[in-house]
N, C-alpha and C positions, 0 to 999 in steps of 0.2 A: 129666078126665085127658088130659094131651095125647096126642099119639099121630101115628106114622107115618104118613102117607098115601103107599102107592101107592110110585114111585121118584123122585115130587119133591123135592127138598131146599130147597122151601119150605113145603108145606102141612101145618106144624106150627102149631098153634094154646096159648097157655094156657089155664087153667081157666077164664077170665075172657075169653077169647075173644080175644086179643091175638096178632096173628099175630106169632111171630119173624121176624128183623128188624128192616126200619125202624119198624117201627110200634112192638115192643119198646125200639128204642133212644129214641124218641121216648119213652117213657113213663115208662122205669126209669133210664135212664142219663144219667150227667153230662157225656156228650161236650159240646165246642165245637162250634155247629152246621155250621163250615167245616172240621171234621177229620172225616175218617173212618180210624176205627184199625181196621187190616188184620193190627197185631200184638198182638195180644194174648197170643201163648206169652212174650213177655219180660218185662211187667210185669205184666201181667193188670187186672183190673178190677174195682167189686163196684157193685150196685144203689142207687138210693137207699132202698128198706127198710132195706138191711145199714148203707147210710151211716147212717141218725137211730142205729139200734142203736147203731154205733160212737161216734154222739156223746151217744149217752146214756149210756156208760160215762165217758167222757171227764167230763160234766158232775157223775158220782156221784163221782168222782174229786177233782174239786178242790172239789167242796163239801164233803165230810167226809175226806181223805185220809188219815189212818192208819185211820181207823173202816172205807176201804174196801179199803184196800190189803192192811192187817194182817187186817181180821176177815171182807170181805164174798168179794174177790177168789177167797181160795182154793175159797170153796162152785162160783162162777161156773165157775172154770177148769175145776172137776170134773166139771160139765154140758156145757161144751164137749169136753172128753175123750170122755166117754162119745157122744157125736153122732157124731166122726168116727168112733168105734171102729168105730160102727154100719157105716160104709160100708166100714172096709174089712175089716169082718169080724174082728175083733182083739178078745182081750180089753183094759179098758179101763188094768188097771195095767200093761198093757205099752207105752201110747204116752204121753206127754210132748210142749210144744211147744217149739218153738225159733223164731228170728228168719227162718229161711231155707235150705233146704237146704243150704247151704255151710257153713254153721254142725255139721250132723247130720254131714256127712262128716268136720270135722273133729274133732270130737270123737270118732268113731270110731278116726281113725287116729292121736290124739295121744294117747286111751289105751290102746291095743294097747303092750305090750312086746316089742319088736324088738330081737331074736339075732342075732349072726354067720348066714349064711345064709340069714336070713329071704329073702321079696322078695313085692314089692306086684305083683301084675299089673292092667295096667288098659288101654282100649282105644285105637284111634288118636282116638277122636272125644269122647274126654273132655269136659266142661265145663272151661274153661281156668282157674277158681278152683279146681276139684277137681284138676289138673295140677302148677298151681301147691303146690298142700295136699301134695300126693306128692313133689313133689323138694324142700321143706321138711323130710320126713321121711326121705327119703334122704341129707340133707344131716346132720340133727340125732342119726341113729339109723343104728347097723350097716347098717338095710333095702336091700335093691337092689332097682330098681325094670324090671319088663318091659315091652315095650307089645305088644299085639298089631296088627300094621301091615296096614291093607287100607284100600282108597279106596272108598265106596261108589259105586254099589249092588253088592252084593253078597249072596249067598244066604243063610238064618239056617241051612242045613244047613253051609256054608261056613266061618262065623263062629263056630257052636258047635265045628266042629272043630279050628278053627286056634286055639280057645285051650285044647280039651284040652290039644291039640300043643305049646303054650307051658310050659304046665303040667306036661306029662311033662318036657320039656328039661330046665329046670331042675331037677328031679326026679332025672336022669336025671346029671345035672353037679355032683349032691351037694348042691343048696340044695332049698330048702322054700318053697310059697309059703304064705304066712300068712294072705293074705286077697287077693279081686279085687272088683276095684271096674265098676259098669256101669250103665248107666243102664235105663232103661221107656223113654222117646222120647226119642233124643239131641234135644240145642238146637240145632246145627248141623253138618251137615244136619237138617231136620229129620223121621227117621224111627222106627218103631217099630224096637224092640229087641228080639230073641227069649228078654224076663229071664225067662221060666218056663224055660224049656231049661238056659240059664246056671243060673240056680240050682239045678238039680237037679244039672248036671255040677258043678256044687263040691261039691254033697254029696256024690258019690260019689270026687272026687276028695281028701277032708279040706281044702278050702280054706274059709276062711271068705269070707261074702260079704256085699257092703257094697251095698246096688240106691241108685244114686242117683235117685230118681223126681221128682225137679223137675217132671218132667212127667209126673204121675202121678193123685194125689187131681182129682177130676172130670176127667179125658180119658179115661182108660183102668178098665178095671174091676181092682181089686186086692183080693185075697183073703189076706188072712196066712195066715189056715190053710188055704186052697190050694198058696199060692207057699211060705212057709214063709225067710222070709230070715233069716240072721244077724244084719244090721242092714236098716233103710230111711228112708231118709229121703224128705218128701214136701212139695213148698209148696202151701199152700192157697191161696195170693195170687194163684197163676197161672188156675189155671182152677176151682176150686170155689167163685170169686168172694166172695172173703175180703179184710180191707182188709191193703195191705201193713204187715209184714211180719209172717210168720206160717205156721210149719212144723210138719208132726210128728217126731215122732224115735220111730222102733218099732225096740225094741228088745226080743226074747222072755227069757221068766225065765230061762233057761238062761244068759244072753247078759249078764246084767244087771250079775254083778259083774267083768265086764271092764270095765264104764263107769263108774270109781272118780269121775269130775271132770266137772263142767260146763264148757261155755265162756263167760266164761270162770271161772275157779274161785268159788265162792262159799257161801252160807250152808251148802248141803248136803255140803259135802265133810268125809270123816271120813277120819282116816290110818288106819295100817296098826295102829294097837296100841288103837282105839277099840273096842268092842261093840258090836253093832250093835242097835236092840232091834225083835224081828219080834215082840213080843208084844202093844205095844204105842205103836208109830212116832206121833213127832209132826213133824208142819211146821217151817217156818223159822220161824213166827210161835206156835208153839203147839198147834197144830190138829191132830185124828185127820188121820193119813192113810193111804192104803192099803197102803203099804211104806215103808223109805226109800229108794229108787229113786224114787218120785214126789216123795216131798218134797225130795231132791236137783235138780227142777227145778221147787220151786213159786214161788222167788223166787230171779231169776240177777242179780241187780243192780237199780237203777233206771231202769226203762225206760217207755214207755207203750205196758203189753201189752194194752191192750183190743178190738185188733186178734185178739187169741186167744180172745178171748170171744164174739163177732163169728158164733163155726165156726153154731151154732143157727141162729140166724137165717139164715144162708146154706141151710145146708138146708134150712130149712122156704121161705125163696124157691123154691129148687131143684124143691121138690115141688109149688108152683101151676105150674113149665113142666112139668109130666108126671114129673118124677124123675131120674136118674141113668140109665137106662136111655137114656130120651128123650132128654136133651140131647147122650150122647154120638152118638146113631147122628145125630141132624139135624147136628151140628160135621162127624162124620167126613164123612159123606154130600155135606154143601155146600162142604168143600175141597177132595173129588174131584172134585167136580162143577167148582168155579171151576177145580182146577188144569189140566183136561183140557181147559177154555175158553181159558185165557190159551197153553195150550200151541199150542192151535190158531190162535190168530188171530197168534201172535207167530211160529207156523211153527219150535216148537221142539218139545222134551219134556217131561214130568214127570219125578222121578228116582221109578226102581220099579225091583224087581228081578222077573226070570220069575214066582215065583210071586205076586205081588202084594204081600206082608208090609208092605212098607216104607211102604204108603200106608194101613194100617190105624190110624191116629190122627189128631188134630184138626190134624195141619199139613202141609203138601205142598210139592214143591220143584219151582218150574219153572225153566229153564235159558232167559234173558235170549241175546236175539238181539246180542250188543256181540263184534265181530270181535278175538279175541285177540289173532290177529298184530299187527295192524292197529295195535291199542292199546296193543301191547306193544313196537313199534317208534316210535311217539308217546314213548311214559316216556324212552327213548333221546335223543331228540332234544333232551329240555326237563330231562334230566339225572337220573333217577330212574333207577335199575336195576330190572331184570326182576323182582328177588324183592320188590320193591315196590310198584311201577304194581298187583297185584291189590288190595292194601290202600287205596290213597289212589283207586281210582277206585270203589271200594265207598262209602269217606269220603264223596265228592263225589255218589255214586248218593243216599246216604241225605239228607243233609243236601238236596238239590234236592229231593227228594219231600215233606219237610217245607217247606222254606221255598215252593215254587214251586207243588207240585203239592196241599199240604193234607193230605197221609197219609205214613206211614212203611211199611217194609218193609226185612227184613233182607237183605242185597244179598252176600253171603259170595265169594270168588272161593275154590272149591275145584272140585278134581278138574281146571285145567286151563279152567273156565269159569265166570262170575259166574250166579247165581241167585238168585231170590227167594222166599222161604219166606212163605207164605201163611197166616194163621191160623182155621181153624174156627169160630166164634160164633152166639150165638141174637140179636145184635143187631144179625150181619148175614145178607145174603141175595144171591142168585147175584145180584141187578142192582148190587148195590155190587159185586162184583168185573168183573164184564161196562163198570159205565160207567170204570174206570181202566183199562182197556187203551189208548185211545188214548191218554193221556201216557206210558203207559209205553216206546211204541211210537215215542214224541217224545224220551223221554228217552235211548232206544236208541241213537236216529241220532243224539243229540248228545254221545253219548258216541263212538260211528265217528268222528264229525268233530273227535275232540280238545277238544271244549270246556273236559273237567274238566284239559287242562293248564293252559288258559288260566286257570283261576281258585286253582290249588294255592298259588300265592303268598299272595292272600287270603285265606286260610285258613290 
């Protein structure tokens, strides 16, 4: 069993005796041996175990394709259901997969039925698909939509109040909110979220609640029957190293016949004058199933879901590094560790708030040494306006760390200054963060000295 050692955030070992990190990435993974991926919160990643698994669906697929699609698929899917259920504590006909947490969110909010007064509340640091998904439906549907406005970092005492506060207003101005939307770790910034609080203040306030966990399944521990959400949506692709694409969608029995449609509509949808039969539910193919809630998403079109069959096999990888338990505290532990390094040597900060919260998950945000004025009187002279130069010299950050320096990293210009979001992994270790400082530190000062004007035309 792996296991902790001590406050090093390397001396994690697997069953098999393979030290996390390089020696890990060397063994399991498909990297390029000249890339080192520092982001893995935005695509994620899976092992070569999980890969053969993926291509041994693939290969039972086109060699008998309806014999596996029609008759073998659904038994699979059901094995992978009940796996994740396991982790996060759920029972198993309450979760379903989907393509991708954007996918979960909007099927939420496009089959909610939205009244005069309704309205969506959701926060400043939304996932900008899920933004987009909300003034679609403020656009299409009565719904008005609130945001709660704060720049992090800021306190989770702070945050849980200002959206009571949100909550009563409207309340208070004769509307209703109908549901709020929030994530487990926002994407960017990237920080923990205080969704057990939030979720409890919706229950008490009648709001329904929609946790968006993109960064959720393997980063953070989730409990349905702890947390207890209206809706969750969760990608497995990200960090419970799952092959893209591949989500849950938990939604509790109570919750169930709100979600009349898939996304998008398909075999399982029944109108409003059908029967439904709970005595005896079949699949889209035929097949027992355990509601028709699950067979509403056992076939959403044709796609190649063996990506969703995949969840097994991940876990049981999962469990020769020590478990869920293991991977998450060695992630959390070696992006504090890197971020309090890079903060140091670069003579800046991490973003945290007082009480620590914010750096309790697998990504961390250090604040890049690139002189704003400086560069924001550069945009000026080469004809960019100010509410632009932070986007196009992120453009320029990202795309030079790939092309020049062999790694990526999310370069965001918020709050007033550019940073870089770090991500936690068992395939890397503090000397992969330790040896990119000095390009980073290169790319710094060539960003002071204007270089990314010089090249915004090429691009």
């Amino acid at each position: 069993m792996g296991s902790i050692e001590g406050t090093t955030s390397l001396a994690v070992r697997t069953t098999d005796g393979v030290k996390f990190g390089k020696e890990l990435r060397e063994k399991d993974f498909m990297f390029d041996k000249d890339y080192l991926n520092l982001n893995h919160g935005s695509f994620g990643t899976y092992p070569r175990p999980v890969r053969d698994v993926l291509r041994s669906f693939q290969d039972l697929a086109e060699a008998r394709p309806d014999d596996f699609i029609r008759m073998k698929y659904p038994a699979y899917l059901n094995v992978s259901r009940a796996a994740v259920s396991e982790i996060i504590n759920a029972p198993p006909k309450t979760v379903v997969f989907v393509p991708n947490a954007t996918t979960g969110v909007n099927i939420v909010l496009r089959s909610l039925q939205f009244e005069e007064g309704d309205h969506i509340v959701y926060f400043a640091t939304i996932y900008k698909g899920c933004n987009l998904t909300v003034e679609y439906i403020t656009e299409s549907t009565p719904a008005k939509a609130v945001k709660v406005e704060y720049t992090y970092p800021v306190e989770d005492d702070w945050l849980v109040k200002a959206f009571k506060a949100k909550v009563q207003a409207v309340q208070k101005s004769g509307g209703k909110v109908k549901i709020a939307i929030f994530d487990t770790v926002v994407s960017m910034p990237g920080v923990r979220v205080p969704v057990e609080r939030l979720t409890q203040a919706c229950k008490e306030l009648g709001v329904l609640s929609l946790v968006d966990a993109a960064h959720g399944i393997g980063h953070i521990e989730l409990d349905m029957k702890a947390l207890d959400p209206d809706f969750l949506t969760s990608n497995c692709h990200k960090w419970l190293h799952v092959p893209r694409g591949c989500a849950i969608f938990y939604v509790p029995i109570r919750n169930q016949h709100l979600v009349r449609s898939t996304l998008p509509t398909s075999w399982g949808f029944k109108n409003l004058d059908t029967v439904l039969n709970t005595v005896n539910p079949k699949g889209t193919f035929g097949g027992d199933i355990e509601s028709e809630y699950i067979g509403k998403f056992e076939f959403v079109g044709t796609i190649d879901s063996s990506p969703y069959l995949c969840v097994p096999a991940a876990v049981e990888w999962r469990k020769t590094l020590g478990g869920e338990k293991v991977i998450m505290e060695y992630c959390t532990k070696l992006v504090q560790d890197a971020g309090k390094l890079w903060a140091k040597e670069l003579g800046t900060e991490m973003m945290n708030n007082e009480t620590k919260t914010l750096s309790q998950c697998c990504m961390a945000m250090v604040r890049l040494p690139i002189e704003v004025e400086k560069v924001l009187q550069e945009g000026v002279k080469v004809g960019i306006g100010k509410d632009q130069v932070g986007g196009v010299v992120t453009d320029w950050l990202q795309r030079m760390l790939v092309d020049r320096y062999g790694t990526f990293l999310q370069c965001p210009f918020y709050g007033g200054a550019w940073w870089a979001r770090l991500s936690g992994q068992v395939y890397l270790e503090l000397s992969d963060f330790k040896g990119v400082v000095p390009s980073l530190k290169e790319l710094c000062k060539r960003a002071n000295k204007g270089e990314w004007a010089e090249t915004v035309e090429k691009w």
